[in-house]
PDB file of N, CA, C and O in Angstrom:
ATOM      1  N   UNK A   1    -174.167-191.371  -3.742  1.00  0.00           N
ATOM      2  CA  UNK A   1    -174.899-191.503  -4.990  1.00  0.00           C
ATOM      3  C   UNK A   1    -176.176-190.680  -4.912  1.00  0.00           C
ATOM      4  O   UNK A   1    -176.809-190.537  -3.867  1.00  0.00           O
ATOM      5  N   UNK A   2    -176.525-190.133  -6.119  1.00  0.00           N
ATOM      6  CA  UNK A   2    -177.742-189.061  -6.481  1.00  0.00           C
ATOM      7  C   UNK A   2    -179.034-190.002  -5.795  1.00  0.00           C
ATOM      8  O   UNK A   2    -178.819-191.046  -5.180  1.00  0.00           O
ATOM      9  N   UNK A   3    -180.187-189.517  -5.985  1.00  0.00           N
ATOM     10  CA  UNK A   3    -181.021-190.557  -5.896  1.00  0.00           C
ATOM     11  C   UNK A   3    -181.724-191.017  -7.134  1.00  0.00           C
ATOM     12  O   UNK A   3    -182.620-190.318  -7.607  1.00  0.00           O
ATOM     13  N   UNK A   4    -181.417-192.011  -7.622  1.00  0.00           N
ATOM     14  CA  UNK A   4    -181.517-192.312  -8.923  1.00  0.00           C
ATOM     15  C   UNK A   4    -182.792-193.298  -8.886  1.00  0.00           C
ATOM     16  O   UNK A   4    -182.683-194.245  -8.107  1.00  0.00           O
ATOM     17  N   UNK A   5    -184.142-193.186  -9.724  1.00  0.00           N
ATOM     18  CA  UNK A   5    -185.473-193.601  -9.909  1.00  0.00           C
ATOM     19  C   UNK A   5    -185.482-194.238 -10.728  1.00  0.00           C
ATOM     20  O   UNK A   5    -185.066-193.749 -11.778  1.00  0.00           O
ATOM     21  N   UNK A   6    -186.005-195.856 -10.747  1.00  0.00           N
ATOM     22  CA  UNK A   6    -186.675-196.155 -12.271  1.00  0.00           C
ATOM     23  C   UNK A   6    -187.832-196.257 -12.663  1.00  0.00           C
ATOM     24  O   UNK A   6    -188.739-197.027 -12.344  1.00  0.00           O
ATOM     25  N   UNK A   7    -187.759-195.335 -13.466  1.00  0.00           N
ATOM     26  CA  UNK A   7    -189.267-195.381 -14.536  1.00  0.00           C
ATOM     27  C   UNK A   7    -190.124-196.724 -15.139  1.00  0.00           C
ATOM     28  O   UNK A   7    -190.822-196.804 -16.150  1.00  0.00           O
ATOM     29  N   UNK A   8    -189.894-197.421 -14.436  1.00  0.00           N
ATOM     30  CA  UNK A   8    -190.289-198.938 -15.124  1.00  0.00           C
ATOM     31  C   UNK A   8    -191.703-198.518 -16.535  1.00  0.00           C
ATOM     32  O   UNK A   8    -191.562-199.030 -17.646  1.00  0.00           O
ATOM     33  N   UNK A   9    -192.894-197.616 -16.260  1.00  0.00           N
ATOM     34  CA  UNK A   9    -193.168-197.614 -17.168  1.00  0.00           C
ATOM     35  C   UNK A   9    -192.923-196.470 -18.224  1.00  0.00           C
ATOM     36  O   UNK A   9    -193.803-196.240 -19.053  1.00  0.00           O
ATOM     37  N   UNK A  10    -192.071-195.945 -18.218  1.00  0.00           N
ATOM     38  CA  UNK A  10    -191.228-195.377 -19.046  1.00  0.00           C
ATOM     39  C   UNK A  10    -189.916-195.484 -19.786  1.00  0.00           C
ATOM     40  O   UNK A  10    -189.402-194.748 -20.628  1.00  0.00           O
ATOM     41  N   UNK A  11    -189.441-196.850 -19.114  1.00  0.00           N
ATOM     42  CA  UNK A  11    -188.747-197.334 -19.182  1.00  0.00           C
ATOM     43  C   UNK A  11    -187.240-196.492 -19.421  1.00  0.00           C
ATOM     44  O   UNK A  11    -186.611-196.486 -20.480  1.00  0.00           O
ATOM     45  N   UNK A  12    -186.884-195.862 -18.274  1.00  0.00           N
ATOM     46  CA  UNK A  12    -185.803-195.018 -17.796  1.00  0.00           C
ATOM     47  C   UNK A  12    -185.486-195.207 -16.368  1.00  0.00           C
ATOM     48  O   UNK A  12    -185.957-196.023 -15.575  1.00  0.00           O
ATOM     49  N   UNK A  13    -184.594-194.293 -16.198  1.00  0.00           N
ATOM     50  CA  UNK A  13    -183.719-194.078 -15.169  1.00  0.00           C
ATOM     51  C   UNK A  13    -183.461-192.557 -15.197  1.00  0.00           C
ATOM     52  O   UNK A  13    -182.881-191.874 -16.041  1.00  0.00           O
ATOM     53  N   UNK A  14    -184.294-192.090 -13.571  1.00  0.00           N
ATOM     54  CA  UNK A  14    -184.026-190.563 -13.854  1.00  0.00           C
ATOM     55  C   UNK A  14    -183.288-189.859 -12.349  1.00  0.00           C
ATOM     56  O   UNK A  14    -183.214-190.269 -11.190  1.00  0.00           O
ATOM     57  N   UNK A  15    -182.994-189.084 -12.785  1.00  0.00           N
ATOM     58  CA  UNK A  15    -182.381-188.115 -11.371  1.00  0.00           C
ATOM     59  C   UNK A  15    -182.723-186.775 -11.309  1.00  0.00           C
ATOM     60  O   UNK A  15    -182.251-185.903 -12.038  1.00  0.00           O
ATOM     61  N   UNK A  16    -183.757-186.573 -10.211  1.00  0.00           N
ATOM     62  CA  UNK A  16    -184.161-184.795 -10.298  1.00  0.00           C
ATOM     63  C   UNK A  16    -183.208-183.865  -9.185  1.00  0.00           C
ATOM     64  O   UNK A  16    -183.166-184.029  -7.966  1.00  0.00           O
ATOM     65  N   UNK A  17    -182.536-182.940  -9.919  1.00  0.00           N
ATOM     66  CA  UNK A  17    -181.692-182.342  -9.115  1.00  0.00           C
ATOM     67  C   UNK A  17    -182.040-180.983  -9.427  1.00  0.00           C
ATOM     68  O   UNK A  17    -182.051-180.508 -10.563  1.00  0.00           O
ATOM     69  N   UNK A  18    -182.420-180.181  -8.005  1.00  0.00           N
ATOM     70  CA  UNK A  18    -182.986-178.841  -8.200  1.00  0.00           C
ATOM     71  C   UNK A  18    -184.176-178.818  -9.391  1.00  0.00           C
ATOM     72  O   UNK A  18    -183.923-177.695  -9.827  1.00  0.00           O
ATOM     73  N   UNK A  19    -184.877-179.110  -9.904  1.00  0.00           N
ATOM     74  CA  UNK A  19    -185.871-178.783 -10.754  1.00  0.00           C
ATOM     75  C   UNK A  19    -184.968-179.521 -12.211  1.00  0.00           C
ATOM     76  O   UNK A  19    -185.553-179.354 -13.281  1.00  0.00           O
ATOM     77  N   UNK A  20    -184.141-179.997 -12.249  1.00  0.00           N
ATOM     78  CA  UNK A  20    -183.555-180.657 -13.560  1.00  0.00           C
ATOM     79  C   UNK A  20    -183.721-181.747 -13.607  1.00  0.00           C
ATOM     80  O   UNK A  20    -183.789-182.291 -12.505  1.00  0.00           O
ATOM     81  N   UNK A  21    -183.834-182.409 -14.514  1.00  0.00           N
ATOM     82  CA  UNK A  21    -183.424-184.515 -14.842  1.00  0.00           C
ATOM     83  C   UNK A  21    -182.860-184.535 -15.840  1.00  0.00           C
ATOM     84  O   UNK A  21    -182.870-184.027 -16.961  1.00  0.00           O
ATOM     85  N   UNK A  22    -182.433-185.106 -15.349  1.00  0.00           N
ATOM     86  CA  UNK A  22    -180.916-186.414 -16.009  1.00  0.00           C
ATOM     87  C   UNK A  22    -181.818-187.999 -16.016  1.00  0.00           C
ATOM     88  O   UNK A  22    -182.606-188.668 -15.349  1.00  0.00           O
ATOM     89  N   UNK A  23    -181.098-187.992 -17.194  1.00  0.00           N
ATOM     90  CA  UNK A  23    -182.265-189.610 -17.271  1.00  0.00           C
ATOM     91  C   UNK A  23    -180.871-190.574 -18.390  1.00  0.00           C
ATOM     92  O   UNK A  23    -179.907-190.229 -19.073  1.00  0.00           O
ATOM     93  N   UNK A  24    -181.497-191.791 -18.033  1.00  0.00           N
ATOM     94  CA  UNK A  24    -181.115-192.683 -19.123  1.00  0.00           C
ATOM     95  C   UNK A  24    -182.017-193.210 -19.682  1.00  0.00           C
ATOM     96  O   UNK A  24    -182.844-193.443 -18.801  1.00  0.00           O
ATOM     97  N   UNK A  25    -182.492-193.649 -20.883  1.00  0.00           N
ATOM     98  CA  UNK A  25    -183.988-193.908 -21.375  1.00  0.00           C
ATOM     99  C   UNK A  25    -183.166-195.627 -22.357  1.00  0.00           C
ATOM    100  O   UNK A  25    -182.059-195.824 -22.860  1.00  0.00           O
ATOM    101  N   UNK A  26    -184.233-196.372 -22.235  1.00  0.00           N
ATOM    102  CA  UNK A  26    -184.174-197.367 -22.433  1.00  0.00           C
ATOM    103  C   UNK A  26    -185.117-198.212 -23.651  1.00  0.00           C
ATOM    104  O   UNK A  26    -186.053-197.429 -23.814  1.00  0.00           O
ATOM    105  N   UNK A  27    -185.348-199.339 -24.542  1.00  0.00           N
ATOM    106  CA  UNK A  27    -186.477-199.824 -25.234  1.00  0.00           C
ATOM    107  C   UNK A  27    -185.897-201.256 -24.578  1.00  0.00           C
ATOM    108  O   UNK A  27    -184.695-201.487 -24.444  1.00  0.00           O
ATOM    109  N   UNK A  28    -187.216-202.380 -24.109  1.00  0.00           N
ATOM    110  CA  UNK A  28    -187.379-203.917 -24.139  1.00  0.00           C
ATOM    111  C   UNK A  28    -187.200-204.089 -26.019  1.00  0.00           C
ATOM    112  O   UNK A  28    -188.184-203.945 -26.743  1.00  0.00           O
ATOM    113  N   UNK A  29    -186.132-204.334 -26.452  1.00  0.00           N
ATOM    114  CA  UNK A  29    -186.187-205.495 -27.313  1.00  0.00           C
ATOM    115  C   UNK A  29    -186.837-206.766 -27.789  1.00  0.00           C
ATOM    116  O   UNK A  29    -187.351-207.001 -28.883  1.00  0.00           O
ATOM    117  N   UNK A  30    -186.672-207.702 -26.501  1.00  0.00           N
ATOM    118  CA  UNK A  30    -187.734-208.719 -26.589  1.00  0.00           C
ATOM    119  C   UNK A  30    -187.369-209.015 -25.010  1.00  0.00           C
ATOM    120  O   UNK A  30    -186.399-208.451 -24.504  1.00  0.00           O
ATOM    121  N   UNK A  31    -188.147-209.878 -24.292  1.00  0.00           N
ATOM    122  CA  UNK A  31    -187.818-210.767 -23.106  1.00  0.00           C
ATOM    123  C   UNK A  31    -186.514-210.600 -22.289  1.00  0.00           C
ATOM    124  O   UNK A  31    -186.446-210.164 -21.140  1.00  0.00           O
ATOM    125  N   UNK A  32    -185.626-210.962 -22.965  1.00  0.00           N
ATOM    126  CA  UNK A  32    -183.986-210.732 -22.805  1.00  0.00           C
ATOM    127  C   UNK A  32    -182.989-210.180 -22.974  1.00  0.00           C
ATOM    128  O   UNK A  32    -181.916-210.549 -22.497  1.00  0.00           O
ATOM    129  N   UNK A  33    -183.202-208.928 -23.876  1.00  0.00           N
ATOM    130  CA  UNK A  33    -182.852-207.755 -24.013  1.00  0.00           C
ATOM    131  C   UNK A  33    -183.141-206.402 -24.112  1.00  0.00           C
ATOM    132  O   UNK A  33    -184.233-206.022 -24.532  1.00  0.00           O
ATOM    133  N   UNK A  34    -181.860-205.286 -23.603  1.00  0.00           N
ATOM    134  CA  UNK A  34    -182.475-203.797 -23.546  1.00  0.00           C
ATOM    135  C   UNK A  34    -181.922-203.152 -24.452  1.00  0.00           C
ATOM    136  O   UNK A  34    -180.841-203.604 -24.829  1.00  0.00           O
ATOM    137  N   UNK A  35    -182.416-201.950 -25.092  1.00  0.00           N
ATOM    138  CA  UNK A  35    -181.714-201.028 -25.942  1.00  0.00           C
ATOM    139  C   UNK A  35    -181.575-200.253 -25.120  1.00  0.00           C
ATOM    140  O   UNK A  35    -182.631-199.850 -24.633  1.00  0.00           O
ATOM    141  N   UNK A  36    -180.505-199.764 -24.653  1.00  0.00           N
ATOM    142  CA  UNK A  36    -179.848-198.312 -23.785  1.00  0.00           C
ATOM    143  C   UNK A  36    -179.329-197.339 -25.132  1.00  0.00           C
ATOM    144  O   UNK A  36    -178.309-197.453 -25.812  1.00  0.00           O
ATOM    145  N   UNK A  37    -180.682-196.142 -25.244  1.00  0.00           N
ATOM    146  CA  UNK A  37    -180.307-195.003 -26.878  1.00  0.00           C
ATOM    147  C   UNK A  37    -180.531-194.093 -26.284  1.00  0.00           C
ATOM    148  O   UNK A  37    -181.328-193.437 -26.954  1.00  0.00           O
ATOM    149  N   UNK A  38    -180.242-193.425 -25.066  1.00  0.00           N
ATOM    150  CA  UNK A  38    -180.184-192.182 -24.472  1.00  0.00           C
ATOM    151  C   UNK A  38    -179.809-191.999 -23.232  1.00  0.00           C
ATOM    152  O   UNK A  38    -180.386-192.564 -22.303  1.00  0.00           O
ATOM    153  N   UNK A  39    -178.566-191.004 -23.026  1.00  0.00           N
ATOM    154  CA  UNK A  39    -178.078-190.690 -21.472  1.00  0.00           C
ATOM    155  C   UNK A  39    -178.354-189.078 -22.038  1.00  0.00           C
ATOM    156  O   UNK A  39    -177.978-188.578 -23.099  1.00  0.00           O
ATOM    157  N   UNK A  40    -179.155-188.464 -20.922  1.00  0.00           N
ATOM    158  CA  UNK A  40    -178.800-187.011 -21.327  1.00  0.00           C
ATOM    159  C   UNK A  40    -178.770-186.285 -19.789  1.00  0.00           C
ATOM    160  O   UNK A  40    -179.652-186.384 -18.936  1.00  0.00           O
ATOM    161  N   UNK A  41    -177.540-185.552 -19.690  1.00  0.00           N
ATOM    162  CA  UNK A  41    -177.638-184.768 -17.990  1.00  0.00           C
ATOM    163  C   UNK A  41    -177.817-182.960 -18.641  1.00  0.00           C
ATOM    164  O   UNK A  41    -177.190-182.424 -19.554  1.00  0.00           O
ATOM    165  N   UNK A  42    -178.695-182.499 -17.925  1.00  0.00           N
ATOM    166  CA  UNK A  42    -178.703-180.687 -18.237  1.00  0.00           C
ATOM    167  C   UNK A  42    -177.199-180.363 -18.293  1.00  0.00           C
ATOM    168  O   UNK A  42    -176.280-180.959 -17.732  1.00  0.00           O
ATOM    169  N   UNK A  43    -177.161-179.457 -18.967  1.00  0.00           N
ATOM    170  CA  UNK A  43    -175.828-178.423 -18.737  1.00  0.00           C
ATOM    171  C   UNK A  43    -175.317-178.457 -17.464  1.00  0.00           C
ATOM    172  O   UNK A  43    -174.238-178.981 -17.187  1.00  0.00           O
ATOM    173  N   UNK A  44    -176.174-177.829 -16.543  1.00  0.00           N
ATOM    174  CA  UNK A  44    -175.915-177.120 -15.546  1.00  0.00           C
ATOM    175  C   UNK A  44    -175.798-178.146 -14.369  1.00  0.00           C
ATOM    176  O   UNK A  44    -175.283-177.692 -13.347  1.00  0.00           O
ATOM    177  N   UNK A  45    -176.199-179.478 -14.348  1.00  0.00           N
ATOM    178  CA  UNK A  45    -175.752-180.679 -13.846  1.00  0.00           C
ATOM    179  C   UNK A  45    -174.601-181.419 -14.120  1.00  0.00           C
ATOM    180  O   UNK A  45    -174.023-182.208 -13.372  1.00  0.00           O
ATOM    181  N   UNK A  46    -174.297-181.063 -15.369  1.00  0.00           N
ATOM    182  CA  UNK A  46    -173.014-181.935 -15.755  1.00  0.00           C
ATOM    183  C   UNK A  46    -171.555-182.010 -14.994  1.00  0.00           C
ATOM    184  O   UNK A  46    -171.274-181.026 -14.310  1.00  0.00           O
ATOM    185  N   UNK A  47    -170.797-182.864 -15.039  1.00  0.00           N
ATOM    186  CA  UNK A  47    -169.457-182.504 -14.652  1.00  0.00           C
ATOM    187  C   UNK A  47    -169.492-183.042 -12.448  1.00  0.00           C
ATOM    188  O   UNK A  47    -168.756-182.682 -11.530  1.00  0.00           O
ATOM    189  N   UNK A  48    -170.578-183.881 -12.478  1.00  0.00           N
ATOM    190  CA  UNK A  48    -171.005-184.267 -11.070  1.00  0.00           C
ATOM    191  C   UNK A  48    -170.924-185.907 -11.033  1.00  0.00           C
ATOM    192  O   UNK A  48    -171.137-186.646 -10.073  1.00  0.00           O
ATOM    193  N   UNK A  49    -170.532-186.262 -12.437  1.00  0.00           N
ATOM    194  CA  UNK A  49    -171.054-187.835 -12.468  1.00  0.00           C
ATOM    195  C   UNK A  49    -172.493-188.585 -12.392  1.00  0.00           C
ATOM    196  O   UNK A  49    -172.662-189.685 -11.866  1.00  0.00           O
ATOM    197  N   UNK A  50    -173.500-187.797 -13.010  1.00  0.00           N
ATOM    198  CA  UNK A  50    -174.555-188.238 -12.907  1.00  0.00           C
ATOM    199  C   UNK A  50    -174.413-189.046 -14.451  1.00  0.00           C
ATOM    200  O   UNK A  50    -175.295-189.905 -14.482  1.00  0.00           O
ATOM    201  N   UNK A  51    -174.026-189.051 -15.065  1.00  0.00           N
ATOM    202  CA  UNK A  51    -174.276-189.714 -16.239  1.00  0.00           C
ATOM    203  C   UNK A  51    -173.732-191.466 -15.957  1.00  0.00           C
ATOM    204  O   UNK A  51    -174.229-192.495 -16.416  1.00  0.00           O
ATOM    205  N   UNK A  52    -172.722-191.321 -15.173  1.00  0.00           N
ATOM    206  CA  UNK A  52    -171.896-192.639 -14.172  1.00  0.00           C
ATOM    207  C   UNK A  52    -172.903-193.243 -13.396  1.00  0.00           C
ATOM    208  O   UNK A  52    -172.918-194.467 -13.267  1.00  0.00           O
ATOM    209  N   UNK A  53    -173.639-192.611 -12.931  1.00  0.00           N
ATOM    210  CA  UNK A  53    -174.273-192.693 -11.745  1.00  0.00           C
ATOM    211  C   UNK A  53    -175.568-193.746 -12.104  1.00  0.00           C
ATOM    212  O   UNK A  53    -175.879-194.822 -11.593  1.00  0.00           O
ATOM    213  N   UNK A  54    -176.371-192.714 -13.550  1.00  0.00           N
ATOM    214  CA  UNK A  54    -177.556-193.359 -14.435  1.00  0.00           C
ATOM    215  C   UNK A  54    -177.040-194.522 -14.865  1.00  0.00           C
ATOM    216  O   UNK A  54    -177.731-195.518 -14.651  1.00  0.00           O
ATOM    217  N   UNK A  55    -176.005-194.667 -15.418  1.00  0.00           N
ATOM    218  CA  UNK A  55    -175.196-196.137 -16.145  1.00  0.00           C
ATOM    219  C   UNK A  55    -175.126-197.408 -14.959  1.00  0.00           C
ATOM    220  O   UNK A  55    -175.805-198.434 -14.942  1.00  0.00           O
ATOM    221  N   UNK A  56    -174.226-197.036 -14.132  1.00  0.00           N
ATOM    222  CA  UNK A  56    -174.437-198.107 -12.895  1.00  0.00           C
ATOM    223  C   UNK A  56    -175.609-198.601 -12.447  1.00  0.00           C
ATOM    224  O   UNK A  56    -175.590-199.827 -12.337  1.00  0.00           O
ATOM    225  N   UNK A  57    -177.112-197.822 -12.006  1.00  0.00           N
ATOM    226  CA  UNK A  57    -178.045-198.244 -11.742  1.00  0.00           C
ATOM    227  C   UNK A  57    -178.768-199.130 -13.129  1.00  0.00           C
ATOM    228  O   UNK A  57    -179.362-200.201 -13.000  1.00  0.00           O
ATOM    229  N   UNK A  58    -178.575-198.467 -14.332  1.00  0.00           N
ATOM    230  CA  UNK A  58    -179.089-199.044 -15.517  1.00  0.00           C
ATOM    231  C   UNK A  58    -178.177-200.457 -15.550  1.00  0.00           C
ATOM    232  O   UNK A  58    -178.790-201.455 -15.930  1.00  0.00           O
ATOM    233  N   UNK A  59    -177.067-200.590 -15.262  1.00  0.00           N
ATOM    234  CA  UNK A  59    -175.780-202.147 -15.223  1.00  0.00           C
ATOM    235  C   UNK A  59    -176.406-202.744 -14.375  1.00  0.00           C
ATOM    236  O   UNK A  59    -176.888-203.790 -14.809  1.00  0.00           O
ATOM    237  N   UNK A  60    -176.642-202.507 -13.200  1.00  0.00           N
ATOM    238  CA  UNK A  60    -177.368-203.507 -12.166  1.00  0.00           C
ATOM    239  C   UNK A  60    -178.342-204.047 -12.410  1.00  0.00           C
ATOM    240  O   UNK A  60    -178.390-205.235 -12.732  1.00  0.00           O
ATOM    241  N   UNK A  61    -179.549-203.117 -12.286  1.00  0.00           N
ATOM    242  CA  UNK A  61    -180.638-203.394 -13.381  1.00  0.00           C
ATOM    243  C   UNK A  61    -180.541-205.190 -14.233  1.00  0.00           C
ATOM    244  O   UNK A  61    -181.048-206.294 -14.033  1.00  0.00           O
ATOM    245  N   UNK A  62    -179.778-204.701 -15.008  1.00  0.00           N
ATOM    246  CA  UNK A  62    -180.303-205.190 -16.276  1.00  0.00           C
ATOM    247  C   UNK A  62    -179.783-206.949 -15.638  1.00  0.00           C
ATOM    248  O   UNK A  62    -180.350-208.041 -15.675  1.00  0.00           O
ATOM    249  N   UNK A  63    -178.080-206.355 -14.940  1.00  0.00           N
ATOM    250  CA  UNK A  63    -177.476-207.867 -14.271  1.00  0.00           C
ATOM    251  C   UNK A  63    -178.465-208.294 -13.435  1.00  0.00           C
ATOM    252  O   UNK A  63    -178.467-209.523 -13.510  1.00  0.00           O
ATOM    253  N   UNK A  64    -179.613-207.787 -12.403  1.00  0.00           N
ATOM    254  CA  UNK A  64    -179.947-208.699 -11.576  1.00  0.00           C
ATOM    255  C   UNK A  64    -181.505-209.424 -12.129  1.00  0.00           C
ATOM    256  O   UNK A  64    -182.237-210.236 -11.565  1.00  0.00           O
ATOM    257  N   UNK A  65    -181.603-208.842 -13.260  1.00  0.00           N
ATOM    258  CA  UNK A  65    -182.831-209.168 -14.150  1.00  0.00           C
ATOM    259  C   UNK A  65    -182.604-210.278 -15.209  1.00  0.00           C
ATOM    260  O   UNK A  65    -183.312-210.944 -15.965  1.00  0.00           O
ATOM    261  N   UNK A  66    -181.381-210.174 -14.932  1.00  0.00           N
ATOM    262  CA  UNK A  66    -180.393-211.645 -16.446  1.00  0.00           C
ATOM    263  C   UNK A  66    -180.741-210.599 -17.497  1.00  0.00           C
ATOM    264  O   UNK A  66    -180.431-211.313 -18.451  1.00  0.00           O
ATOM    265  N   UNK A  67    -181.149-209.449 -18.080  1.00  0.00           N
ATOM    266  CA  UNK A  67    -180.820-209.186 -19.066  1.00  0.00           C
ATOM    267  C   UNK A  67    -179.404-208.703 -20.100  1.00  0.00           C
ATOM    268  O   UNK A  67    -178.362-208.289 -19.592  1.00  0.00           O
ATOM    269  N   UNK A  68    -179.549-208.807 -21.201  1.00  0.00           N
ATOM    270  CA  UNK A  68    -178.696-208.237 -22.410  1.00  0.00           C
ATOM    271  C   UNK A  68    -178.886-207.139 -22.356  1.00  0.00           C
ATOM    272  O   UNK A  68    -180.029-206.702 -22.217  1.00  0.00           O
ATOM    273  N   UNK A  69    -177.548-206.166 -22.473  1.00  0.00           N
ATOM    274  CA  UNK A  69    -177.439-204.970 -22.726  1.00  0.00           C
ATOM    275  C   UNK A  69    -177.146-204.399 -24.275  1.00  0.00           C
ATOM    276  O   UNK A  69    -175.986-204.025 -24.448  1.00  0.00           O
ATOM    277  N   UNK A  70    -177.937-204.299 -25.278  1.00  0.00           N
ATOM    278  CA  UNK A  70    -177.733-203.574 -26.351  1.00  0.00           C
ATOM    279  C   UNK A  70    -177.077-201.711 -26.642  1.00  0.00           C
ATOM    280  O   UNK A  70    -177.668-200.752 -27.139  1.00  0.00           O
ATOM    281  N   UNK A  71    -175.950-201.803 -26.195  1.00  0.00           N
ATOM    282  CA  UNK A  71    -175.863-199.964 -25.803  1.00  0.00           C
ATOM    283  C   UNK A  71    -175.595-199.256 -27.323  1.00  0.00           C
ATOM    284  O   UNK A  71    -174.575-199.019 -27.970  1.00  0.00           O
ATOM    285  N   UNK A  72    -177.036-199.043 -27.553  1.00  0.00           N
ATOM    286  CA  UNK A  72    -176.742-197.988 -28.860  1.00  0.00           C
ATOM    287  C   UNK A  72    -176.763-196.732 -28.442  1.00  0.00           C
ATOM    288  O   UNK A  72    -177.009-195.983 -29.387  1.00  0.00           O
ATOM    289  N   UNK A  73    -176.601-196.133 -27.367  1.00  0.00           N
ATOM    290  CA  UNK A  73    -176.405-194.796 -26.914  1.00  0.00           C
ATOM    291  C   UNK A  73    -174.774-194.727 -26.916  1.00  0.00           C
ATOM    292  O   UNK A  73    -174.276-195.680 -26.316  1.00  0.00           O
ATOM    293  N   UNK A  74    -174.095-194.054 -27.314  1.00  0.00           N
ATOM    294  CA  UNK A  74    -172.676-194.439 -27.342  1.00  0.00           C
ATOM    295  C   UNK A  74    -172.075-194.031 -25.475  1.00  0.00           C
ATOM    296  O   UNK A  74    -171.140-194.797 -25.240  1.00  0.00           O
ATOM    297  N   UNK A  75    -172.211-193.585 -24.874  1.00  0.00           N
ATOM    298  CA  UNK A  75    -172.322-193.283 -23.671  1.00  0.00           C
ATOM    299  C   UNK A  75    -172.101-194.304 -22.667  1.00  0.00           C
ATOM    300  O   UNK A  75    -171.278-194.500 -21.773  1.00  0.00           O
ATOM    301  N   UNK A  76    -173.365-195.021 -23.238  1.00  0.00           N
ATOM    302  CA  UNK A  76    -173.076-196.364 -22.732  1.00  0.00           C
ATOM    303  C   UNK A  76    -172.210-197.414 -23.061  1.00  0.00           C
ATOM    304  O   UNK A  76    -171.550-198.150 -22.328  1.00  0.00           O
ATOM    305  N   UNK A  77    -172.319-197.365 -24.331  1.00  0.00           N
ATOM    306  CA  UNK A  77    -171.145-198.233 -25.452  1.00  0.00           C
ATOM    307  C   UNK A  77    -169.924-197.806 -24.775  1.00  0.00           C
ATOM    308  O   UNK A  77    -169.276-198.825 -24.539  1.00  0.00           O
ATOM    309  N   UNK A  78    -169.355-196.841 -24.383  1.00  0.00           N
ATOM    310  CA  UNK A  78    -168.122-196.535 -23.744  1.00  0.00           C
ATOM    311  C   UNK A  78    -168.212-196.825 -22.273  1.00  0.00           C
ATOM    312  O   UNK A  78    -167.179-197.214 -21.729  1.00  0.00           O
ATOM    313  N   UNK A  79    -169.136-196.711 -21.662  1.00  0.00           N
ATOM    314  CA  UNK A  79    -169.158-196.627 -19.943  1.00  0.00           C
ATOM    315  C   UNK A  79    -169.028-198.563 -20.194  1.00  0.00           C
ATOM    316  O   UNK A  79    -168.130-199.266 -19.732  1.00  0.00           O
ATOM    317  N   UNK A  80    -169.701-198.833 -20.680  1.00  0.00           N
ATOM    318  CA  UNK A  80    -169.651-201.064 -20.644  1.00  0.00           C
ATOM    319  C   UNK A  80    -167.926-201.168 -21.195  1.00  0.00           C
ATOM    320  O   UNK A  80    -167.231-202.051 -20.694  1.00  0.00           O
ATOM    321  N   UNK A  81    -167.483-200.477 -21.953  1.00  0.00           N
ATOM    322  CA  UNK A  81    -166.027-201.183 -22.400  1.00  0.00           C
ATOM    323  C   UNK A  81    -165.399-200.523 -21.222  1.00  0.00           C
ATOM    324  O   UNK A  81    -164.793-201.389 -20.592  1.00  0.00           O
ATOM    325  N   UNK A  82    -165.268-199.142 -20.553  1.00  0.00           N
ATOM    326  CA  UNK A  82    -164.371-198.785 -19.681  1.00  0.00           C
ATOM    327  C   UNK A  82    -164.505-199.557 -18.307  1.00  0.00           C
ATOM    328  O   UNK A  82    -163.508-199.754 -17.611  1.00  0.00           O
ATOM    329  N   UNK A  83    -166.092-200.101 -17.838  1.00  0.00           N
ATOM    330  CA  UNK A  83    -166.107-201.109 -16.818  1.00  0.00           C
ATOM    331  C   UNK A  83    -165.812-202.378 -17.193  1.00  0.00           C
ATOM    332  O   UNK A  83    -166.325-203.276 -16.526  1.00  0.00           O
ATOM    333  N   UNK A  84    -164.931-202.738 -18.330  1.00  0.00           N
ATOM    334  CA  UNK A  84    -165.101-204.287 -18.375  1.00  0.00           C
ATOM    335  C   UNK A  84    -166.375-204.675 -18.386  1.00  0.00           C
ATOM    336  O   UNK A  84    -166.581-205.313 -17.354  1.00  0.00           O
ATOM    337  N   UNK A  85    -167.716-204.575 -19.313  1.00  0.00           N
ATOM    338  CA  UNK A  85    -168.848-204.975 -18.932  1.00  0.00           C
ATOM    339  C   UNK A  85    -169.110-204.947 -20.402  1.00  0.00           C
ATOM    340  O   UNK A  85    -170.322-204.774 -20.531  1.00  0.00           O
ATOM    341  N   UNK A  86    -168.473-205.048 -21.695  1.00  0.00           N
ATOM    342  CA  UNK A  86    -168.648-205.062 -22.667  1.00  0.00           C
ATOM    343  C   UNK A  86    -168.385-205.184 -23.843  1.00  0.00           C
ATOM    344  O   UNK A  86    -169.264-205.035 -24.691  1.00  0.00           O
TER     345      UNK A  86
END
């Protein structure tokens, strides 16, 4: 796995590879829930599984925090139904 960072006050998840980031960006809702509305990997990163990579750390996350996952990023909306997580 990449080495994947969270931005707690930015509230993301990023990965710097060669001078690029890949991030997943996030909003607190309230207390108990997250809005996940952005996965974006560079071009020239893509096709490595970093977008898999941002999603899993963002799934853990949220499971070992008890939060709700709101995935209006569709990215995510698909990565939670293809893991059974949604």
């Amino acid at each position: 796995m990449s080495n994947i960072i969270h931005q707690v006050d930015h509230q993301q998840f990023v990965c710097l590879i060669a001078g690029q980031e890949a991030r997943l960006r996030y909003r607190r809702l309230d207390a108990h829930t997250v809005d996940a509305y952005s996965t974006f990997v560079p071009p020239e990163l893509r096709a490595q599984g970093l977008a898999d990579q941002l999603a899993r750390a963002f799934f853990e996350w949220t499971q070992s925090a008890g939060l709700t996952i709101v995935p209006s990023c569709r990215y995510i909306d698909v990565w939670l139904s293809r893991n059974n997580n949604g």
